[in-house]
C-alpha positions, 0 to 999 in steps of 0.5 A, a space after each residue: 500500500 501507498 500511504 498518502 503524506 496527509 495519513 502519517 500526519 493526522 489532524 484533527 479540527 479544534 473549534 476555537 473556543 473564543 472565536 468559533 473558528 475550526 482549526 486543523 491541529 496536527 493530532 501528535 501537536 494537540 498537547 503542545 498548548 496550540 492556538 487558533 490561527 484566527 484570533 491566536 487565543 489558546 484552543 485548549 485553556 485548560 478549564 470548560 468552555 461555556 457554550 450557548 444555543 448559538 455556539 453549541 452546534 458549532 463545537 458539536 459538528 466541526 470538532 473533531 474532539 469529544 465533546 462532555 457537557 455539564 449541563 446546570 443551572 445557576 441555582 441548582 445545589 448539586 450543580 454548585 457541588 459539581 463545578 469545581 470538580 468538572 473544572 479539574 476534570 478538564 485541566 486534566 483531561 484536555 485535549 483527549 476531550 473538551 469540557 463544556 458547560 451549557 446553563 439551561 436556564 439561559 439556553 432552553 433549546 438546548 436542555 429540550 432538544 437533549 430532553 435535560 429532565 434533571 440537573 445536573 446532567 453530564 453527556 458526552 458527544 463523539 462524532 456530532 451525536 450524544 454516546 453516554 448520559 449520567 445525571 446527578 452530581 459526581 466528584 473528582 474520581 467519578 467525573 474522572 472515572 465516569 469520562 474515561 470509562 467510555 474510551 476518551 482519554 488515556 487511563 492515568 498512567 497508561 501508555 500511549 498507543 504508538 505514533 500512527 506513522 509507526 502503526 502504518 508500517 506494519 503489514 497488513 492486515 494485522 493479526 488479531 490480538 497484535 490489533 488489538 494491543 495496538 
């Protein structure tokens, strides 16, 4: 097989949490504190972006990073438990995933369109659908515990899978288990 260039280079579009534009980062790069090429803010800040009626599709459609959404409401107890520590959750899970908040007292469209019966409500959203859904309040080692459970970030420790172009090199097909241990 010939590879194209573009394949052992692999990218993944990032929307810019301040300006809403996409940009492609080089996947091996997405840890290395990339900026928008439009606005030149950080893409990835370490804390959960706010997203709103208008900007959510934005994110849902165009990024290529799952997306785990705290949906809350300002007056909501367990809500105001849970911030802090979805807040640390994403300074430790970026750029695996993006963690956002949507308040759904200010973007009702949202919380009906997503039949949000109960608050707060963590989703994650891979590939513009929802996958997983967890109502209730969760600290640290259950956000924690609860986003890698479905497969979006690394286990802490754990080794990375190689480098694609590494991956690429090999025959193909690949036997079974030694795909699997990739």
């Amino acid at each position: 097989h010939l590879l194209c260039p573009e394949m052992s280079n692999p990218a993944q579009i990032v929307v810019c949490p301040s300006c809403q534009s996409p940009n492609r980062i080089p996947s091996a790069r997405l840890g290395d504190n990339p900026r928008c090429g439009k606005c030149k803010q950080q893409l990835f800040t370490g804390r959960p972006i706010v997203l709103t009626d208008q900007t959510f599709d934005r994110h849902l459609t165009r990024s290529e990073v799952p997306l785990v959404v705290d949906f809350w409401a300002p007056w909501c107890g367990p809500c105001k438990m849970m911030a802090p520590f979805f807040e640390q959750a994403a300074s430790e899970l970026e750029p695996h995933a993006q963690l956002v908040k949507v308040n759904t007292d200010e973007n009702p469209m949202l919380a009906q369109r997503y039949q949000i019966n109960s608050i707060p409500t963590t989703a994650v959203f891979k590939g513009g659908r929802e996958v997983a859904r967890q109502p209730g309040a969760m600290n640290l080692p259950q956000v924690l515990q609860w986003i890698r459970s479905k497969g979006l970030t690394p286990a802490p420790g754990a080794k990375l899978p190689p480098a694609l172009p590494l991956m690429l090199s090999l025959p193909l097909p690949l036997p079974l288990p030694l795909a699997l241990a990739l």
